[in-house]
N, C-alpha and C positions, 0 to 999 in steps of 0.2 A: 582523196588521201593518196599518200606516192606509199606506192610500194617497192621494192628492191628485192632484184632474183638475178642470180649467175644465169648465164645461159644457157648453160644445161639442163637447168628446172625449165628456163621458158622454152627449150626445146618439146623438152616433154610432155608440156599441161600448157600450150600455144590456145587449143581452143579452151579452154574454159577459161585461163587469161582476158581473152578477147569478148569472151560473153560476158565474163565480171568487166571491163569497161563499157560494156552497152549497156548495161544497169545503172551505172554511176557515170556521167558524164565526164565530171571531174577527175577521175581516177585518174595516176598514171603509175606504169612498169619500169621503174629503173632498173634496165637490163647490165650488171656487169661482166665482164671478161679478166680473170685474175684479178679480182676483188676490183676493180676499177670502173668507174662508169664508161660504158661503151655506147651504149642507145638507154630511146625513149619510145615506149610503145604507149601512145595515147589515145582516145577516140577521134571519128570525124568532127565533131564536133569540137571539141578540144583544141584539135589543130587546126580547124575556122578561127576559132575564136584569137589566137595565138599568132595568126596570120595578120587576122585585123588590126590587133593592135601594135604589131610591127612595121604597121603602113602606113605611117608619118602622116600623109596626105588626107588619108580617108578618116584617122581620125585626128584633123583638124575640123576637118568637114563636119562629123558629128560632133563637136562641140559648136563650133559654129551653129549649125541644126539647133542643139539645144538652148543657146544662149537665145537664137532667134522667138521660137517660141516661148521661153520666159518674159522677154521684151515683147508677144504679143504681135510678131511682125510676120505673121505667116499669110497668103492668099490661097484661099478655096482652089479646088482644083478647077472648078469651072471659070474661075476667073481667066486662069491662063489659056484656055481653048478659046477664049471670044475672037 
């Protein structure tokens, strides 16, 4: 769920803010500045995840990945040390 606070509330209640996103992964703090959006206070995980799929590359890869193993075309890991 996104939430939205001036940053004078997130000045003031910063930690219980930050433990309400360690409960809810998902959460995030729409921090404004004279009613505007300024920042985003999200969890770590949150911004992994946010990261990942900004990274054109990696996920081509995991689709790749998954199309592979639908078609069945994966090798054991012992296969490849032989």
């Amino acid at each position: 769920m996104t939430k939205i606070a001036p940053v004078s509330f997130v000045r003031a209640h910063l930690p219980e803010m930050v433990a309400s996103l360690g409960k809810n992964k998902r959460d995030r703090v729409v921090i404004t500045k004279n009613g505007a959006p300024s920042a985003v206070l999200v969890s770590p995980e949150e911004l992994e995840t946010l990261e990942i799929l900004a990274d054109k590359r990696l996920m081509l890869s995991l689709l790749k990945a998954e199309e592979d193993e639908r078609a069945n075309r994966l090798v054991e890991h012992e296969g490849i040390f032989k």
